[in-house]
C-alpha positions as CSV (number, residue, x, y, z in Angstrom):
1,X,168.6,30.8,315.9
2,X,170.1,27.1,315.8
3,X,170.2,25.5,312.9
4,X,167.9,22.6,314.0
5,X,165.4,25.5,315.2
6,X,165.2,27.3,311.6
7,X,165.2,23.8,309.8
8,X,161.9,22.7,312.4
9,X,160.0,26.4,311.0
10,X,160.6,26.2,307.5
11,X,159.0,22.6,307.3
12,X,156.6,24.1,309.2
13,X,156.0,26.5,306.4
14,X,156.0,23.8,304.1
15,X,153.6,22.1,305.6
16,X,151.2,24.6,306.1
17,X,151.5,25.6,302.6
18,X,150.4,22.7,301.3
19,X,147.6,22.7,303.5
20,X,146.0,26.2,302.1
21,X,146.7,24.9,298.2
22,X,144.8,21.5,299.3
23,X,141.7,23.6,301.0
24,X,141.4,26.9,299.0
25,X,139.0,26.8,296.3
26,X,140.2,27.4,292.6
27,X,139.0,27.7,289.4
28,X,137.7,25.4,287.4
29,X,139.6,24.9,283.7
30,X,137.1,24.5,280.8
31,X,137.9,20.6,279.7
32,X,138.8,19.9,276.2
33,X,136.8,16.5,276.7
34,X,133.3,17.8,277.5
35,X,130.7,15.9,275.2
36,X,128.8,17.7,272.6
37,X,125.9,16.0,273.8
38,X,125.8,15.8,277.6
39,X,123.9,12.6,279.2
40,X,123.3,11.0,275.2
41,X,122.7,7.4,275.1
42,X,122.1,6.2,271.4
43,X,119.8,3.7,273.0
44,X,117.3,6.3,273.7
45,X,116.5,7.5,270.3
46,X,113.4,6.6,268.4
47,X,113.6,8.5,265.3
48,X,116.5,10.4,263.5
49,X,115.5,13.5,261.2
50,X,117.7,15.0,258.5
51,X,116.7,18.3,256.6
52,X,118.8,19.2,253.8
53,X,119.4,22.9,252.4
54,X,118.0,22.1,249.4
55,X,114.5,20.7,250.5
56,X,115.4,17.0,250.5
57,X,113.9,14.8,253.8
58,X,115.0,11.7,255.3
59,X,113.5,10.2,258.4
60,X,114.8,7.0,260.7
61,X,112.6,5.5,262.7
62,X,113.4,2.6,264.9
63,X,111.8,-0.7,264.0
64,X,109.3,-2.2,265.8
65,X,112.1,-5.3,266.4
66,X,115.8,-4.6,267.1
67,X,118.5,-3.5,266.1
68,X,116.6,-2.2,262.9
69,X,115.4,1.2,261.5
70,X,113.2,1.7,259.4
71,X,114.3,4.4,256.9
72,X,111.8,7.0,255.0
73,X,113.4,9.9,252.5
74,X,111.8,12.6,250.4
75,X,113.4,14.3,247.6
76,X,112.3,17.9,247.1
77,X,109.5,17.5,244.4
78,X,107.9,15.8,247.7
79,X,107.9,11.9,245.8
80,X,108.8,9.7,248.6
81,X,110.0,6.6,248.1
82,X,108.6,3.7,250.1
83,X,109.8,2.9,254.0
84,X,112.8,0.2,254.1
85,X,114.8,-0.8,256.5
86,X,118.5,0.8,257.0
87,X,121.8,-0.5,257.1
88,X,122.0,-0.8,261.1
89,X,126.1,-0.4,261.0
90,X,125.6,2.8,259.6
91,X,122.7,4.4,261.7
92,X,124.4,2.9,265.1
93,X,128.1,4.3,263.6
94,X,126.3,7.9,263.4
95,X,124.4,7.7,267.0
96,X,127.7,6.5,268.3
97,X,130.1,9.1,266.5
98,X,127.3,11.7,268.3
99,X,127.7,10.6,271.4
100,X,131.7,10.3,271.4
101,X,131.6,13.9,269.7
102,X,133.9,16.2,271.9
103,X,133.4,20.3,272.2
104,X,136.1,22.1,270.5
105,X,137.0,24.0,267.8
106,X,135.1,27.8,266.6
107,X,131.6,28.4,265.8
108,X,131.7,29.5,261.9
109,X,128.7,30.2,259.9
110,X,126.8,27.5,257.8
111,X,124.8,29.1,255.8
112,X,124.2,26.0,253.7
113,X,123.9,23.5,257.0
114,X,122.1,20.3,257.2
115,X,119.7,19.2,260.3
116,X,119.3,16.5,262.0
117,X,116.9,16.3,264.8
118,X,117.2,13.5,267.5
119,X,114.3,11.9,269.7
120,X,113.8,10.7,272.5
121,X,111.6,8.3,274.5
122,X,112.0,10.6,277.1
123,X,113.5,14.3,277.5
124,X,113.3,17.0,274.8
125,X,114.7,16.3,271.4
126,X,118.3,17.2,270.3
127,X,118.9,19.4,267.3
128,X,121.9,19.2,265.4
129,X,123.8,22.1,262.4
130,X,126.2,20.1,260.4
131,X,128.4,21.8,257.8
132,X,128.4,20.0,254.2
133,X,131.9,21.6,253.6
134,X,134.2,19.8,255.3
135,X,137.6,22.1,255.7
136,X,140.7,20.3,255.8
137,X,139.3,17.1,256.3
138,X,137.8,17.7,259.2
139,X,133.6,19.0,259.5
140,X,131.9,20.7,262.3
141,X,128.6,20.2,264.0
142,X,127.1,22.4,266.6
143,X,124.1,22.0,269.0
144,X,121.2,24.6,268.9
145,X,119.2,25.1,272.5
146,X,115.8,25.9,272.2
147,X,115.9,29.2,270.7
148,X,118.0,28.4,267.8
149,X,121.5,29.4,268.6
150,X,124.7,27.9,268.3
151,X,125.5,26.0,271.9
152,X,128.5,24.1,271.2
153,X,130.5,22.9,268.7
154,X,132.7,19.8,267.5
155,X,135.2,18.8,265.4
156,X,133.9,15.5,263.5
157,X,136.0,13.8,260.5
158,X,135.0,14.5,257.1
159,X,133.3,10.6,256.9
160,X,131.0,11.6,258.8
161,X,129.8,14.7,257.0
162,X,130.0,12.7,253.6
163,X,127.8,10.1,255.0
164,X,125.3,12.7,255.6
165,X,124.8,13.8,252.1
166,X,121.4,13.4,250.2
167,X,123.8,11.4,247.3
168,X,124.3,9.3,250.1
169,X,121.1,8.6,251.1
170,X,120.3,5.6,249.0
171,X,123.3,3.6,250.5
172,X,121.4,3.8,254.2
173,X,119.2,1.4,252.7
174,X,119.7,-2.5,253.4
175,X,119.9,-4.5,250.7
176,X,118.8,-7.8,253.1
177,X,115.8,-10.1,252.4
178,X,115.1,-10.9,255.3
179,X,115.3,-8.9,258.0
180,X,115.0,-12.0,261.0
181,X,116.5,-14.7,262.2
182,X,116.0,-17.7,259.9
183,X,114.6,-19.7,263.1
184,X,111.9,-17.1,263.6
185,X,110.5,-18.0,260.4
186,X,107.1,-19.8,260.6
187,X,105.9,-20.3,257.5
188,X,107.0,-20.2,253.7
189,X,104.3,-20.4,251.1
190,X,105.1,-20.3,247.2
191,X,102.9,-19.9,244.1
192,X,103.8,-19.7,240.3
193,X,101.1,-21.1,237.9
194,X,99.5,-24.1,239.2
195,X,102.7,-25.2,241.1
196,X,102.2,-24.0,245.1
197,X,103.1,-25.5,248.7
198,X,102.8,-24.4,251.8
199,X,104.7,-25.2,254.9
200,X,104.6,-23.7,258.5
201,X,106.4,-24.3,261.4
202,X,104.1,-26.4,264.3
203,X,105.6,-27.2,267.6
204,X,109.5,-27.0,266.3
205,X,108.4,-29.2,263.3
206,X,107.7,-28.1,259.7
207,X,104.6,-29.3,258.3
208,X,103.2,-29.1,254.9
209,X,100.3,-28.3,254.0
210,X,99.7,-27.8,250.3
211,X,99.3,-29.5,248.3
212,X,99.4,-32.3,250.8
213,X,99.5,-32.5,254.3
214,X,102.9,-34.3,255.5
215,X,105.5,-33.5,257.5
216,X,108.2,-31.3,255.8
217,X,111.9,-31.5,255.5
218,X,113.2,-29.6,258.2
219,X,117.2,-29.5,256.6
220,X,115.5,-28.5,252.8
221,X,113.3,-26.0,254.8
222,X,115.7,-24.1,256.6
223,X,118.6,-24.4,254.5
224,X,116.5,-22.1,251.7
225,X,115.8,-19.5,254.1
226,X,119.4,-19.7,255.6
227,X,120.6,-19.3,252.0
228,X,117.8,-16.3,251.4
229,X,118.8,-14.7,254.5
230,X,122.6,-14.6,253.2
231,X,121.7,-13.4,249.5
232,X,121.1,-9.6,248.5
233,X,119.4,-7.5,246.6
234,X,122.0,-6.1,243.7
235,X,120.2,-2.8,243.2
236,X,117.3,-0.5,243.8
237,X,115.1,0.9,241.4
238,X,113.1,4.3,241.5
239,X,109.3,3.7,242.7
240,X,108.1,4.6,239.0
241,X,110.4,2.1,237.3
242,X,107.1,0.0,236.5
243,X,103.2,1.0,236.2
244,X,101.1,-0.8,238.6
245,X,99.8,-2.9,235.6
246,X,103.1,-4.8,235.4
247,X,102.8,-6.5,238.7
248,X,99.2,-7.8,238.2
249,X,100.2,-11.1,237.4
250,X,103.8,-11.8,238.7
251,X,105.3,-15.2,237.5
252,X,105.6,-16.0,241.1
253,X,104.5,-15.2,244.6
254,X,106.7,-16.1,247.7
255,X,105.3,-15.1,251.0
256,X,107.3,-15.4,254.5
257,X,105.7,-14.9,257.9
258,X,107.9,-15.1,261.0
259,X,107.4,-14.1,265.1
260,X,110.0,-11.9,265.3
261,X,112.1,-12.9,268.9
262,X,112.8,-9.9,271.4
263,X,109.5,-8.5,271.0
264,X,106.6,-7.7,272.9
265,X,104.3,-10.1,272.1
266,X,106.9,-11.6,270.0
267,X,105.9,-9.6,266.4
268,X,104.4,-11.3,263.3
269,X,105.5,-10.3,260.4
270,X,104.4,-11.1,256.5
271,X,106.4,-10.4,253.8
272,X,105.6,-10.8,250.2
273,X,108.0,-11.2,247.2
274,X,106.4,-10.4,243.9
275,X,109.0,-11.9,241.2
276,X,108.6,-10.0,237.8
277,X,109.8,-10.3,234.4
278,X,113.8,-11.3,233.5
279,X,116.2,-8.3,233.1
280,X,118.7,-10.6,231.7
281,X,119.6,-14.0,232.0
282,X,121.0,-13.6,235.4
283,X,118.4,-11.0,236.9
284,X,114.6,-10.4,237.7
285,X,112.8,-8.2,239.0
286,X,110.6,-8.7,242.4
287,X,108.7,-6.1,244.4
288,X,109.0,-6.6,248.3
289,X,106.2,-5.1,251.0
290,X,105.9,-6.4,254.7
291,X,102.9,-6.0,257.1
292,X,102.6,-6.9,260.8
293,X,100.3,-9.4,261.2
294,X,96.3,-8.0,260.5
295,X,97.6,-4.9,259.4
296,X,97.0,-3.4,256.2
297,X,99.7,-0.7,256.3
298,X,103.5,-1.8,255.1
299,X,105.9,-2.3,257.5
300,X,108.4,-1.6,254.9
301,X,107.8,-1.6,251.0
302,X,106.3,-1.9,248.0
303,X,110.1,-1.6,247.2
304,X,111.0,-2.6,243.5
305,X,114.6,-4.7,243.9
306,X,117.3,-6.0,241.1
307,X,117.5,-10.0,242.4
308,X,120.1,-12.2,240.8
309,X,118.1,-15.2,239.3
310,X,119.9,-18.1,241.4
311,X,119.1,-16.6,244.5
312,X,115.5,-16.7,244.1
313,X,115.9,-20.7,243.1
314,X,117.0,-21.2,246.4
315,X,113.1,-21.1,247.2
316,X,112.1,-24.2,244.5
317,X,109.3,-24.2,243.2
318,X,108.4,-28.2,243.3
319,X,107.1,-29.1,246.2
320,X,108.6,-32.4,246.5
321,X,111.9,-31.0,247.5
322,X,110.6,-30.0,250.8
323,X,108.9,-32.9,251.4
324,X,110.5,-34.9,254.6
325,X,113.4,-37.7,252.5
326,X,112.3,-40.6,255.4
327,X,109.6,-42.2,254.4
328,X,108.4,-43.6,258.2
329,X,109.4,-40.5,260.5
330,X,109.4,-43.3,263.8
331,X,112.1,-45.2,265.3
332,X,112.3,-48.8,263.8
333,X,112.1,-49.8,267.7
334,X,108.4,-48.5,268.0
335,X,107.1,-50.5,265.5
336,X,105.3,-53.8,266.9
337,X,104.3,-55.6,263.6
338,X,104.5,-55.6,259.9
339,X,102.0,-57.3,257.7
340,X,102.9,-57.4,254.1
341,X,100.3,-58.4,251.6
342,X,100.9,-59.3,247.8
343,X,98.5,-61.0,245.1
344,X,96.3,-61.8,247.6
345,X,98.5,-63.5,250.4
346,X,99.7,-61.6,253.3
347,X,101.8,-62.0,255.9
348,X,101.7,-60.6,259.3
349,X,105.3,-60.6,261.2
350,X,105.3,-59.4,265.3
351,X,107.9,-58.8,267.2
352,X,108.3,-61.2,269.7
353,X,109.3,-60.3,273.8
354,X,113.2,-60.7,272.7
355,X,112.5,-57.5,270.1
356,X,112.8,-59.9,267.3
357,X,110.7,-61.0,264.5
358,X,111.0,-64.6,264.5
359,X,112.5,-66.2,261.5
360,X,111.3,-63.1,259.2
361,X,114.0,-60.8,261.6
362,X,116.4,-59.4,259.1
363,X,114.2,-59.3,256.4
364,X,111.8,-57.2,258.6
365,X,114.5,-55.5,260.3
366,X,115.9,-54.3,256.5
367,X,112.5,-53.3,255.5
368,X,112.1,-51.0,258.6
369,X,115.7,-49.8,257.8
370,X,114.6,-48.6,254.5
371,X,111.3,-47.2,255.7
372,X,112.7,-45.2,258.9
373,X,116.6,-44.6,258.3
374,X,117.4,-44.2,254.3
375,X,116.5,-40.8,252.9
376,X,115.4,-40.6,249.3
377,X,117.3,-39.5,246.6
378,X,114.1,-38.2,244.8
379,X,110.4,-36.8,246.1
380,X,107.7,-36.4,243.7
381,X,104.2,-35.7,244.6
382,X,101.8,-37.7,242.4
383,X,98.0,-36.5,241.3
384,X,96.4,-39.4,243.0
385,X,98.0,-42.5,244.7
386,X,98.0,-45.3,242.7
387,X,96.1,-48.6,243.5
388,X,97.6,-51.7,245.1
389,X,98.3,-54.1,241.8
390,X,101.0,-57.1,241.5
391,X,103.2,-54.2,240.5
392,X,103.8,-53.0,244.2
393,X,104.4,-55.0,247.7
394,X,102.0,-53.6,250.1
395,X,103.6,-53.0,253.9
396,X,101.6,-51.9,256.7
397,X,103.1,-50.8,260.1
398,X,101.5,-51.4,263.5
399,X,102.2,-49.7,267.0
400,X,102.4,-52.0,270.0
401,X,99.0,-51.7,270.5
402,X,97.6,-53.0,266.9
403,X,97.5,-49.2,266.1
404,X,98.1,-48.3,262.5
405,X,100.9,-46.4,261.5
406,X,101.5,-45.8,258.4
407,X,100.9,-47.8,254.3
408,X,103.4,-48.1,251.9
409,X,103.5,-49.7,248.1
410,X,107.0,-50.7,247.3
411,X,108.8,-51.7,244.0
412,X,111.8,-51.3,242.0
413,X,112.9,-48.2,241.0
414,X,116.3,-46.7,239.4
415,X,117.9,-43.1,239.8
416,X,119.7,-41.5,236.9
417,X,123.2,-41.2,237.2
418,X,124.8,-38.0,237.6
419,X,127.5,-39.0,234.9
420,X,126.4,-39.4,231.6
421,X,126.7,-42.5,229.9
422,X,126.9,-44.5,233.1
423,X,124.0,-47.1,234.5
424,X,121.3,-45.7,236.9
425,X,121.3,-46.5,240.5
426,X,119.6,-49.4,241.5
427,X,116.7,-48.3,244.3
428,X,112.8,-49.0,245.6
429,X,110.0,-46.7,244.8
430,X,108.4,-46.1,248.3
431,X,104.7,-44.7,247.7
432,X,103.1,-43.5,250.6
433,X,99.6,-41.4,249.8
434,X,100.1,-39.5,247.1
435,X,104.1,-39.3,247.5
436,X,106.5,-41.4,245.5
437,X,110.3,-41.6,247.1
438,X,113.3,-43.4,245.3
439,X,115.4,-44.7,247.7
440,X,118.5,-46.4,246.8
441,X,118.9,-49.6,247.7
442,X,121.0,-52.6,246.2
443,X,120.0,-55.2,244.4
444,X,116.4,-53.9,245.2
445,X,114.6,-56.7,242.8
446,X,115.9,-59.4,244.8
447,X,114.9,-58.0,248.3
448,X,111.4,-57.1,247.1
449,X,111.0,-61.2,246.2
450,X,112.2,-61.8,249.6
451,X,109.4,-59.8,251.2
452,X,106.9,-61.3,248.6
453,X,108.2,-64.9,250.1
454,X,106.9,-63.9,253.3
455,X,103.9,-63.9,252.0
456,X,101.3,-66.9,251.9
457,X,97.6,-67.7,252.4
458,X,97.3,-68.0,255.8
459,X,98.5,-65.4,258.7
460,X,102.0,-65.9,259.7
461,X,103.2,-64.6,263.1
């Protein structure tokens, strides 16, 4: 045989042998990579049960709103302590550890093993062994079929078995007060003593309510509930910490209600913060419960909490300070006329087709400056409003169509300084209704007797 001839059969050979490799069926390895839990998606679990050796019970259910859980535990003399919501980092850490959980390693007895039984929305629910005695580090967790025996097993890091001890429990909880986004809120409502306001949120607008009906300001409004939403609780205490008794008349009230977003329906919820008596100096005691909407079962709560003291001030109890700081919440260009009326003269000023007001134009165009564009330094609301005298310059506002706007009273007012010793800052009192602003304004006494010159006993346009 040539050389060329036996060269030409054995790449034949070749060739054919790689053929049969390619086509002839062969056994499948065992990969180390199989998951523990086969077709597990953490988004399909509604409630998380653990069982301890020794009795103990915790359950996780989700919340009605995401990402939340609501978490529900049981010590073994069968006192549970009220629902609260969870830490969500922790419960989505453990239902993603699960589902990245690898089979390997040797089934080994547990005869002191903790449970932890998953549901689901849909399919049969997924029971879990977990060893409390980590070895080495590592821990190991194996997946019981139906009947109770071992199915597979994984290697998990000794985190994760720590996490899941009864001691541990009490960390699950989230030590949040609020549990929404700050824009969801819809209303705030506050009561110690005689001192209460209300204000809710109307068309993207806060309004108050009580004690007076004005609109609100929006910036003092949502800065407390951003500053609340950021604050914790410091502690927890035991549901028996207090008798009943002690919260029959709590030294004050706040109640929230919000429509939580991403919800059917979009979710109303009410929560209540009872504030207590003083720890210390620094720290009260205040009992927490929420409700959806109508319901009387809690959402979460009665939970007794350890609140520092300056967080709760972020909520003030005057309720001037939410009170809107503009004293004419409209655009100086919508308003058609000004009459201003003192000792018995008035004058009536109208903007004329150029937008002017004649020769009363800065005057009048200061006046509506101060009324719709210079926030107060100070809001107080007053028991009554007080009547018209020689004390105060009386301004009413007009639309363009001889509509009434708004009344004020006006005189000259002062602010305390902020350093001691020095003068007070000049300003005008601006009383509208019951509410008093101090707006500060230079050399306020001499503007005030410009306005008054205005004035005279016969209309002036």
């Amino acid at each position: 045989m040539s050389r060329s001839a036996a060269l030409f059969w054995v790449l034949t050979a070749l060739v054919l042998g790689i053929i049969v490799w390619l086509t002839q069926p062969r056994p499948v390895l065992q990969s180390a990579s199989v998951q523990l839990l086969p077709d597990f998606s953490p988004s399909q679990v509604s409630q998380i049960e653990i069982e301890w050796p020794d009795g103990e019970r915790a359950r996780l259910d989700r919340a009605p709103f995401d990402p939340y859980w609501i978490l529900l535990s049981q010590p073994k003399d069968n006192a549970r302590t009220p629902p609260w919501p969870a830490e969500t980092g922790r419960v989505q850490g453990l239902l993603r550890l699960l589902a990245e959980a690898r089979e390997g390693g040797d089934a080994r007895a547990m005869p002191t093993a903790l449970f932890l039984t998953l549901s689901r929305g849909s399919g049969s629910p997924i029971r879990l062994a977990v060893d409390p005695n980590p070895l080495g580090g590592t821990g190991s967790i194996a997946r019981l079929g139906a009947d109770g025996r071992v199915a597979a097993v994984a290697e998990v890091d000794e985190q994760f078995v720590r996490a899941l001890a009864w001691s541990a429990i009490d960390s699950w909880r989230s030590k949040d007060l609020l549990f929404w986004p700050t824009a969801a809120t819809t209303e705030l409502r506050s009561r110690s003593g005689s001192a209460t306001f209300d204000v809710v949120k109307a068309g993207g607008a806060w309004i108050m309510r009580d004690p007076i009906a004005i609109k609100a300001d929006a910036a003092g409004v949502e800065g407390a509930l951003l500053l609340l939403s950021k604050s914790a609780v410091d502690r927890f205490l035991p549901p028996n910490a207090t008798p009943e008794d002690a919260w029959a008349s709590p030294a004050r009230v706040i109640h929230f209600a919000a429509k939580v977003p991403g919800t059917r329906d979009h979710l109303e919820i009410e929560q209540a913060m009872e504030l207590g008596t003083l720890i210390d100096s620094n720290s009260r005691m205040v009992r927490i419960t929420a409700r959806q909407s109508g319901e009387s079962a809690a959402l979460w709560g009665p939970e007794i909490a350890i609140v520092n003291e300056a967080t709760l001030r972020a909520i003030p109890t005057d309720a001037g300070m939410f009170v809107s700081r503009i004293s004419l919440d409209l655009p100086p260009a919508d308003i058609a006329s000004v009459e201003i009326r003192f000792s018995g003269r008035r004058a009536v000023v109208e903007r004329d087709s150029s937008g002017k007001f004649g020769e009363a134009d800065p005057p009048v165009r200061e006046l509506l400056r101060l009324l719709c564009e210079t926030p107060s330094s100070g809001t107080r609301i007053l028991d009554a409003p007080p009547p018209p005298s020689d004390e105060f310059v009386e301004v009413r506002v007009f639309g363009p169509k001889s509509d009434p706007l708004a009344s004020f009273l006006l005189r000259v007012g002062s602010i305390p300084s902020r350093v001691s010793g020095a003068p007070s800052v000049p300003a005008i009192e601006i009383v509208y209704r019951a509410i008093s602003r101090t707006v500060p304004w230079q050399r306020p006494g001499d503007f005030l007797a410009t306005l008054r010159g205005l004035t005279s006993n016969t209309q002036q346009r």
